[in-house]
N, CA, C and O atoms as a DFTB+ gen file, in Angstrom:
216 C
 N C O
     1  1     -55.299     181.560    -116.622
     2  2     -54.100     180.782    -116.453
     3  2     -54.190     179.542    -117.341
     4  3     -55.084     178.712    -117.179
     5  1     -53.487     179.459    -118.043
     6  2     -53.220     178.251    -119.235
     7  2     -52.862     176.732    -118.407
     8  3     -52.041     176.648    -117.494
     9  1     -53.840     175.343    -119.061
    10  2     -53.648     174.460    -118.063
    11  2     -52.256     173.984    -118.247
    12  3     -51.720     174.774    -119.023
    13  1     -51.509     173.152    -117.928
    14  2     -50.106     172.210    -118.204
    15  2     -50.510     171.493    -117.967
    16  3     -51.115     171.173    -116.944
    17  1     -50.166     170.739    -119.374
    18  2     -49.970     169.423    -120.188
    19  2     -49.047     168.692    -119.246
    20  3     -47.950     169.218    -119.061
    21  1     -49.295     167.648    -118.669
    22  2     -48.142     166.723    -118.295
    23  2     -48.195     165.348    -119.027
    24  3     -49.213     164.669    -119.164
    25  1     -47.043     165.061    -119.442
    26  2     -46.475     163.864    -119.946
    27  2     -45.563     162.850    -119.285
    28  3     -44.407     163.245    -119.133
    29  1     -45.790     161.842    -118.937
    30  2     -45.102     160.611    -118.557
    31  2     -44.853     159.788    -119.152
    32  3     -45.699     159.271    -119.882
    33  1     -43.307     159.237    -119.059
    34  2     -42.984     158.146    -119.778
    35  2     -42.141     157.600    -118.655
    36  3     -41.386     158.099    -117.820
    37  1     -42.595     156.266    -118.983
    38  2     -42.114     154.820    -117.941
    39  2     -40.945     154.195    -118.969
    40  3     -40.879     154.481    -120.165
    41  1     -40.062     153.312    -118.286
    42  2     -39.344     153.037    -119.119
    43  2     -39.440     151.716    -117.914
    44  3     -39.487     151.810    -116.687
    45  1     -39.449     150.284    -118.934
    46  2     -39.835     149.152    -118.613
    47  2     -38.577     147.952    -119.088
    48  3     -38.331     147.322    -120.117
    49  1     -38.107     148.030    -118.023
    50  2     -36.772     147.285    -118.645
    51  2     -37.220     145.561    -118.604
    52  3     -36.513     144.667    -119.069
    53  1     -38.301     145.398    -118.061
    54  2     -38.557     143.422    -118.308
    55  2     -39.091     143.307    -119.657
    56  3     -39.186     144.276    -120.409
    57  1     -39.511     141.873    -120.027
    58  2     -39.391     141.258    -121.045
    59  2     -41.543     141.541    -121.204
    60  3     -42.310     141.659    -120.249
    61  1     -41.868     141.561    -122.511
    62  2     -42.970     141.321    -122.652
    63  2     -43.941     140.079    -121.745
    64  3     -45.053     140.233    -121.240
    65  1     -43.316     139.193    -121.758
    66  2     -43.681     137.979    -121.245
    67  2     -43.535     138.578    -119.433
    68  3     -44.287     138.093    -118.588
    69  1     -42.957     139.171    -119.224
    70  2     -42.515     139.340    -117.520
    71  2     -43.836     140.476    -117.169
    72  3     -44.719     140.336    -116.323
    73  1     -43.628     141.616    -118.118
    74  2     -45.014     142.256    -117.829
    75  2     -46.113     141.960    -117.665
    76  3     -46.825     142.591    -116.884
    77  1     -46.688     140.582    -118.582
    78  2     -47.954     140.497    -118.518
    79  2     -47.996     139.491    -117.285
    80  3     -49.064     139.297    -116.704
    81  1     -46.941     138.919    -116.932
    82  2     -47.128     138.059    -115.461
    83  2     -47.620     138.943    -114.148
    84  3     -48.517     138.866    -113.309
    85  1     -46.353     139.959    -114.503
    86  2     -46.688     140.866    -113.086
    87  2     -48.303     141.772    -113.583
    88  3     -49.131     141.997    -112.700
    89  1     -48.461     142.029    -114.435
    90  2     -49.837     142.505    -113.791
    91  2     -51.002     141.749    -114.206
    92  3     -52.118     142.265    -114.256
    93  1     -50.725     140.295    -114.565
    94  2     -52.039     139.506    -114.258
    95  2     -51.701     139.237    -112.863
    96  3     -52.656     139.112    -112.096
    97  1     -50.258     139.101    -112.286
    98  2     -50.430     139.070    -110.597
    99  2     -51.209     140.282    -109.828
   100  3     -51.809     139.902    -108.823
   101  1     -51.277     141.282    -110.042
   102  2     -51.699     142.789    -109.526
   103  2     -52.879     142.222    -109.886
   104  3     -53.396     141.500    -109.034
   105  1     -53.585     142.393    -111.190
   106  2     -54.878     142.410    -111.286
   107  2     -55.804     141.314    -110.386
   108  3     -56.912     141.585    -109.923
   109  1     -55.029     139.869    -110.223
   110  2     -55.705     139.093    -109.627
   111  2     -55.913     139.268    -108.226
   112  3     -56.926     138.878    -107.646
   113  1     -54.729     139.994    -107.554
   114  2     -54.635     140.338    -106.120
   115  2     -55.864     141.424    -105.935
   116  3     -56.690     141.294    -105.032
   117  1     -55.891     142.249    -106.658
   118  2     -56.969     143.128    -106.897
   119  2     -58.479     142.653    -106.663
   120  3     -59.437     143.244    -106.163
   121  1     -58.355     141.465    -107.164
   122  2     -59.680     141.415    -107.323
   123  2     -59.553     139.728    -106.735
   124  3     -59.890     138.880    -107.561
   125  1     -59.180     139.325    -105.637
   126  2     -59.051     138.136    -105.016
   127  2     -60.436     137.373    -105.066
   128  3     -60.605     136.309    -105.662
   129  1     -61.834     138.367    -104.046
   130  2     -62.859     137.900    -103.969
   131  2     -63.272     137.367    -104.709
   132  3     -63.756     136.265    -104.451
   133  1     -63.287     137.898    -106.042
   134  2     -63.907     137.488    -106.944
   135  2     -63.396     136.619    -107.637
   136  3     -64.291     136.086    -108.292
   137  1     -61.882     135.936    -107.969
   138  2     -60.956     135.281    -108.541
   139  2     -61.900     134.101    -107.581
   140  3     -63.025     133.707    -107.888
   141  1     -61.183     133.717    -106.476
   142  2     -61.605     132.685    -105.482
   143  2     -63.094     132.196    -105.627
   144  3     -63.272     131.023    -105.298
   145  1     -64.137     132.861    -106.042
   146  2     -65.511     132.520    -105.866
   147  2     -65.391     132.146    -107.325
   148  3     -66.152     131.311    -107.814
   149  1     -64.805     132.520    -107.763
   150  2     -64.699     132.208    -109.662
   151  2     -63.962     130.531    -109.861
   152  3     -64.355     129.839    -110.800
   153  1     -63.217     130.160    -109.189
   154  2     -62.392     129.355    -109.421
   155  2     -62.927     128.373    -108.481
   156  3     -62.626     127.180    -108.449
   157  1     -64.033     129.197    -107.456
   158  2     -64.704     127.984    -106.636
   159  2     -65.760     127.193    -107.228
   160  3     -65.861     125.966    -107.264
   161  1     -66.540     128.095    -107.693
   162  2     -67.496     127.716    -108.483
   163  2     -67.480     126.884    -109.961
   164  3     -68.438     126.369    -110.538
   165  1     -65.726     126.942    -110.466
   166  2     -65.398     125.968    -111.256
   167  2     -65.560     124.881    -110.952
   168  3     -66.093     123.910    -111.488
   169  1     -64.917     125.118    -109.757
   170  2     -64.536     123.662    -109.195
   171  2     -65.969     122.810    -108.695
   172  3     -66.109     121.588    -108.732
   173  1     -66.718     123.557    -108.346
   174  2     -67.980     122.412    -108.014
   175  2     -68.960     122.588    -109.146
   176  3     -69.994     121.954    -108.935
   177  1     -68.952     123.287    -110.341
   178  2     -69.474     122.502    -111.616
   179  2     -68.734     121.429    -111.956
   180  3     -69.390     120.566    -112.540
   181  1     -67.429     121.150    -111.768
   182  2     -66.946     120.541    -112.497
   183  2     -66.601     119.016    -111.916
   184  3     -66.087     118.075    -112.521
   185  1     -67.165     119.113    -110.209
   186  2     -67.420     117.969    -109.615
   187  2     -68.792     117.107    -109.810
   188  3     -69.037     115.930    -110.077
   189  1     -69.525     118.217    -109.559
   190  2     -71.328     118.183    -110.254
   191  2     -70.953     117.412    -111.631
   192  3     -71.422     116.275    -111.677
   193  1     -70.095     117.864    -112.917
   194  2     -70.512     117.035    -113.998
   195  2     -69.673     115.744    -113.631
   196  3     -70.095     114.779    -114.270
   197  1     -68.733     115.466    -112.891
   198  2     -67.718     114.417    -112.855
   199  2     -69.394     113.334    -111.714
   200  3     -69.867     112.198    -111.711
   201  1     -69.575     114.303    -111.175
   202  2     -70.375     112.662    -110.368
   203  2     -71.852     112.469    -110.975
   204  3     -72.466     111.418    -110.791
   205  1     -72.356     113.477    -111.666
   206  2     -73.417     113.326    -112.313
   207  2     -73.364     113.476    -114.361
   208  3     -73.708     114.444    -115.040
   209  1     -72.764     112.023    -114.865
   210  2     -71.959     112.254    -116.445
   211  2     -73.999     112.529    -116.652
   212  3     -75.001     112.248    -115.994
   213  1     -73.733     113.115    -117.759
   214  2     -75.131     113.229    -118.603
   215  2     -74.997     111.920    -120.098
   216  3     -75.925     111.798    -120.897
């Protein structure tokens, strides 16, 4: 039995700029844990260099 080929095409009626919003929103929701511990850990290097200047 011969396999079938399937083909999909999406048709994307927003703007370049609108796409990459919505799925840096998806991707970040995706991956929350790691966003949050990422953006936490900014934040207290970046208190660390503010109270300790070199």
């Amino acid at each position: 039995m011969d396999k079938i080929k399937l083909n999909y095409t999406f048709n994307n009626p927003n703007s370049v700029e609108d796409t990459a919003e919505q799925l840096l929103k998806l991707f970040i929701e995706a991956n929350k844990q790691k966003v949050d511990e990422i953006i936490k850990n900014a934040v207290d290097d970046g208190e660390k260099t503010a109270s300790h200047p070199v």
